[in-house]
N, C-alpha and C positions, 0 to 999 in steps of 0.2 A: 424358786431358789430359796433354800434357807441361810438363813446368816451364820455367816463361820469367822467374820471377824471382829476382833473388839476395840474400844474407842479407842485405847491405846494403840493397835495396829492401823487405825484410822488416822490418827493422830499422828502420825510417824511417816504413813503415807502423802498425807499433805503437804509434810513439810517438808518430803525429798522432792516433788515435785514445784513445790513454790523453788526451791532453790536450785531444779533445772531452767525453772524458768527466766529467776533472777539473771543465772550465769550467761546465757542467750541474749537476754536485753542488755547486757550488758558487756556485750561482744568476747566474752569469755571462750565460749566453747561456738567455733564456727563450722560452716561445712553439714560434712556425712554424719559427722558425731554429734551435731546441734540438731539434725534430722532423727536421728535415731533416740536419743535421750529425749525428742521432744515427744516423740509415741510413748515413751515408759511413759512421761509424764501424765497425758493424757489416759493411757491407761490406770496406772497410781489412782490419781482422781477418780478414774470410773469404778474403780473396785471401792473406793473409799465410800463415794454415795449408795453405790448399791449393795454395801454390809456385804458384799457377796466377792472370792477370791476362788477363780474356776481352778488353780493351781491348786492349792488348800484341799480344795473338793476331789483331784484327782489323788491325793495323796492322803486323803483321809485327816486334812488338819483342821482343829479348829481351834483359835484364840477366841472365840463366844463365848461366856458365861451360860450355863441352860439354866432356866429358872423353873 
């Protein structure tokens, strides 16, 4: 997998996820929609560690800098 996204998209990803997670701990968002927002989260985070975004890649995007 090559990297297609950049700190800033990293960076951006963490922080919708931290603030799914907040809203849930903190009985915000309950149910079907605390289930569903909880997978973006988990996903967010996984694309975030792995520089890697399969969407991106389907569409030909990249926010990576090439050196």
């Amino acid at each position: 997998m090559k990297k297609n996204m950049s700190n800033t998209d990293k960076l951006i990803r963490l922080v919708i996820a931290l603030l799914i997670a907040i809203l849930f701990f903190l009985d915000v968002i309950t149910g079907t929609l605390a289930i569903v927002l909880g997978i973006v989260a988990v996903a967010l985070v996984i694309t975030s560690l792995l520089n890697f975004c399969g969407v991106y890649a389907i569409l030909g995007i990249s926010t990576c800098k090439t050196k």
